[in-house]
C-alpha positions in Angstrom: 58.5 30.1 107.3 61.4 29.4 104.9 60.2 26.2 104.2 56.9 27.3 103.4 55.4 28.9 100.2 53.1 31.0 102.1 51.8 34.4 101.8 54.3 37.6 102.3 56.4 35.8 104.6 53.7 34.6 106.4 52.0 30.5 106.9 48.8 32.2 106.1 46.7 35.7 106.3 44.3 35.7 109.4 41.5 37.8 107.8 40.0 38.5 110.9 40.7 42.4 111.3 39.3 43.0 107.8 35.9 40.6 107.8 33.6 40.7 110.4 32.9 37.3 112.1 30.7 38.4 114.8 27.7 36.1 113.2 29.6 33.0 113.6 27.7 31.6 116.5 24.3 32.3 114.8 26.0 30.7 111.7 26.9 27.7 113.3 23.2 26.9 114.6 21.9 27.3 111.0 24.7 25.4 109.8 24.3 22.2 112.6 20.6 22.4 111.9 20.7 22.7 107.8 23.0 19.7 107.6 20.6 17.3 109.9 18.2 18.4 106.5 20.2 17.7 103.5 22.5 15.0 102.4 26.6 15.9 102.4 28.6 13.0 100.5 31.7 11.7 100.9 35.3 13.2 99.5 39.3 12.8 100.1 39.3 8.8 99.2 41.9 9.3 96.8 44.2 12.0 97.3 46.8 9.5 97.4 45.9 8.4 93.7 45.6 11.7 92.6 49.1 12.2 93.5 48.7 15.4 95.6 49.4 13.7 99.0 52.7 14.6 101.4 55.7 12.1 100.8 54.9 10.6 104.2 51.4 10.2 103.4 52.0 7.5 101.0 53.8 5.5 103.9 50.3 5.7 106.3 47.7 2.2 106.4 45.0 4.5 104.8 43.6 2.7 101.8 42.8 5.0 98.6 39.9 4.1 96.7 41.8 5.1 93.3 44.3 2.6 94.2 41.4 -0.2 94.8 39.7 0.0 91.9 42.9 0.4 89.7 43.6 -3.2 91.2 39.7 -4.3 90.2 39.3 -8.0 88.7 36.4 -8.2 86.4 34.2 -10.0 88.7 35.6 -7.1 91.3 34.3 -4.3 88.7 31.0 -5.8 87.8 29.9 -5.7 91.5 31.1 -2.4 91.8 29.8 -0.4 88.6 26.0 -2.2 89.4 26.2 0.4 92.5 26.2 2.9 90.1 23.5 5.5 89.6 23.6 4.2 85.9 25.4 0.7 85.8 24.2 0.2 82.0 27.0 3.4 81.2 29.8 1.2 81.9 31.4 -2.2 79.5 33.1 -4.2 81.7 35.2 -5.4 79.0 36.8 -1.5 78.3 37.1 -1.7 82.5 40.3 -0.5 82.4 39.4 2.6 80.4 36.8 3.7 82.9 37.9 6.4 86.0 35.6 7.3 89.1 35.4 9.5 91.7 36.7 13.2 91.8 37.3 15.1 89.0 36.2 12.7 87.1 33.6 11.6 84.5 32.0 9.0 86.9 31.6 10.5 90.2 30.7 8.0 93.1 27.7 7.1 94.2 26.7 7.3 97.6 26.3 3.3 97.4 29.5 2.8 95.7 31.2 5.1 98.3 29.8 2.8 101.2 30.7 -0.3 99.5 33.9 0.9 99.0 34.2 1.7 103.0 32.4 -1.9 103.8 34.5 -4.5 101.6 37.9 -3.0 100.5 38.0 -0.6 104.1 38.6 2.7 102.3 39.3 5.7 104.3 37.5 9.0 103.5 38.4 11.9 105.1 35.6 14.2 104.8 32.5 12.3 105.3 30.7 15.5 105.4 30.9 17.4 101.7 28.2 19.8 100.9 28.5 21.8 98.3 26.8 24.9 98.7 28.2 26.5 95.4 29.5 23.4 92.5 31.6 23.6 90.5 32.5 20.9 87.6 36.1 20.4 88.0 39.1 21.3 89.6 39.7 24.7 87.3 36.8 26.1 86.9 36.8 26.9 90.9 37.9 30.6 90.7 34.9 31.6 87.6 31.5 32.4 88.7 30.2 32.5 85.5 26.9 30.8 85.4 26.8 29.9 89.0 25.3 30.4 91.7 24.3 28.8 95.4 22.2 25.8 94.9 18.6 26.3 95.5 18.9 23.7 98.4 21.8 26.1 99.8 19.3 28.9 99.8 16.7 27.6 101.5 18.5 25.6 104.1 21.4 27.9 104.9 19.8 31.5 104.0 21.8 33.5 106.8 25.2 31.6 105.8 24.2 32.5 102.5 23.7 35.7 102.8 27.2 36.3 104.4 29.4 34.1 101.8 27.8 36.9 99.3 29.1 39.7 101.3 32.3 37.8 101.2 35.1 40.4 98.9 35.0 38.3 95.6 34.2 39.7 92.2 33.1 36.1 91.6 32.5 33.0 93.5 33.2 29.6 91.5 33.1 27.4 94.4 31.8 26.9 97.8 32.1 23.5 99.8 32.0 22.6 103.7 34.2 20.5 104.8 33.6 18.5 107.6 35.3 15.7 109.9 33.7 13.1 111.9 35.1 12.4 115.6 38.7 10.8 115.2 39.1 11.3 111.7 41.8 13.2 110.0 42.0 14.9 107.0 45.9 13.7 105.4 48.7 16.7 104.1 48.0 17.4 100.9 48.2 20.2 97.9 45.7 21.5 96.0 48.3 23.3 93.6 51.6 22.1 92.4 54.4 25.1 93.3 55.9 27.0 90.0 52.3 25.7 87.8 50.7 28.9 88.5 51.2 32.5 88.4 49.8 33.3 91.2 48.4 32.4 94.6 44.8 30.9 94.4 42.7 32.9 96.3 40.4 31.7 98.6 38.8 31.9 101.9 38.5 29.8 104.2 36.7 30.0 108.1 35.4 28.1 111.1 32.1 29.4 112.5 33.1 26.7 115.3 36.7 26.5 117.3 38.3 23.7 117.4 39.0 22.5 113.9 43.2 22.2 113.9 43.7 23.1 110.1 47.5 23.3 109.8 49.8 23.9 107.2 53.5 22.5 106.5 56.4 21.6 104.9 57.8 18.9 102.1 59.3 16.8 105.3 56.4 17.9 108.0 59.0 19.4 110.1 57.6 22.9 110.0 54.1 22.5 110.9 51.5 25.5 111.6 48.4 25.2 112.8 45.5 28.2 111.9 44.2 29.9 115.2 42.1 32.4 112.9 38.2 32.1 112.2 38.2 33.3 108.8 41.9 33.2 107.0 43.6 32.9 103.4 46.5 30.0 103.1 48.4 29.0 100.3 47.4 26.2 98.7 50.5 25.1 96.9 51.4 24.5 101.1 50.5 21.0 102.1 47.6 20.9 104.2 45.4 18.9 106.4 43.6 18.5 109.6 44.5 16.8 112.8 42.0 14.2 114.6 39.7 15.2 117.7 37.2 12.8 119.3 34.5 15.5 117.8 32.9 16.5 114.8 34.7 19.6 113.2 33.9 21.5 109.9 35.0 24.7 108.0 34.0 26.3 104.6 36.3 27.0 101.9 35.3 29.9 99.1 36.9 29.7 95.9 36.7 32.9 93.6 38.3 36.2 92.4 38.7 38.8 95.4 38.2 42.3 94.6 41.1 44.6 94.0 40.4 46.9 96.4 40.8 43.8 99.2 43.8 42.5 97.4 45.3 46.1 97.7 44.4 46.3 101.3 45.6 43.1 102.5 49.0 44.0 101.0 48.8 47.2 102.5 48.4 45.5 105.8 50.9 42.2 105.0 53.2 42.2 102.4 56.8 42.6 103.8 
């Protein structure tokens, strides 16, 4: 654990004794069901961009979409931005004032994400992002204020609904499933640089299916831990990521403010 930011001492908090996970298998059906009914996009193309990737990671064939079109010739950029929901938003002259994707102002399309897989062989991660609760950007995830689950979310998922509400936040500011198609892996990666925050974000994270191999690990990836709990709470200044199975995998994350009375009971139970 040395190597490790962590939580008490520990590579993560298996929240299992404290939340009740006995409707995961009914979950899971609604879940499987609900996503053959709405449309998940794409996300992860360009961690390495972003800058939030593992040393290593840099190193692997992957191609990053941030990279790509960074590297755009005009001719490149014009094909590109007329796959855009609005292609008339964009000059191709100020191209090189212009970002897309996450946490951006120009989030992809769904053809621009394909394209972007066809001709330049980009590699996305997740190619099953659902948002069940949005948020706009990247710090905003932990306020609830003027949010809530989707309508979609409602209707589709009401039962997984119901339980991310009994979840022990004062306020939910983001909800996403992630999810991984047969072979693919999700690369390590942080959401948080250490020493930029006070605190630990908190979040919680679970697998109404086994067999997602979420792990956790070290600057060198020499001290790697893999999450056997269903429901848990990691540190996200820990690089991260997700090993490949020939299956389709998924977990949700919920990003919010816990209660106090949790907080006081988990370090009741954990801290060292």
């Amino acid at each position: 654990m040395s190597k490790l930011c962590g939580l008490w001492g520990r590579p993560y908090i298996d929240l299992s004794p404290l939340i009740d996970t006995s409707c995961f298998a009914e979950l899971d059906r609604e879940i499987v069901l609900g996503l053959c009914r709405v449309e998940p996009s794409y996300t992860g193309g360009s961690l390495k961009w972003m800058g939030v990737v593992a040393p290593w990671v840099h190193e692997d064939p992957y191609v990053d979409y941030g990279q790509v079109i960074g590297a755009f010739s005009r001719e490149e950029l014009r094909d590109f931005v007329a796959l855009a929901d609005d292609p008339s938003a964009f000059d191709l002259d100020r191209g090189g004032e212009y970002t897309f994707g996450d946490e951006t102002d120009h989030p992809l399309s769904r053809a621009q994400m394909l394209y972007l897989k066809y001709r330049y062989g980009v590699y996305f991660p997740w190619k099953v992002c659902y948002h069940l609760l949005e948020n706009d950007r990247w710090e905003d995830k932990h306020s609830g204020a003027g949010k809530d689950f989707s309508a979609e979310a409602k209707a589709v998922f009401p039962r997984t609904v119901e339980f991310l509400r009994g979840l022990p936040f004062v306020e939910i500011g983001r909800c996403v499933l992630f999810g991984l198609e047969a072979n693919d892996h999700a690369p390590a990666h942080r959401d948080t640089e250490p020493g930029s925050a006070l605190g630990v974000a908190q979040s919680i994270s679970f697998a109404p299916r086994r067999g997602k191999r979420f792990y956790v690990c070290d600057r060198e990836g020499e001290e790697r831990t893999v999450v056997r709990a269903p429901i848990y709470w990691f540190n996200d200044m820990d690089y991260h990521g997700v090993e490949p199975d020939p299956f389709f995998r998924y977990s949700i994350r919920v990003d919010g403010v816990f209660e106090p009375a949790f907080v006081k009971r988990l370090q009741r139970l954990y801290r060292r």
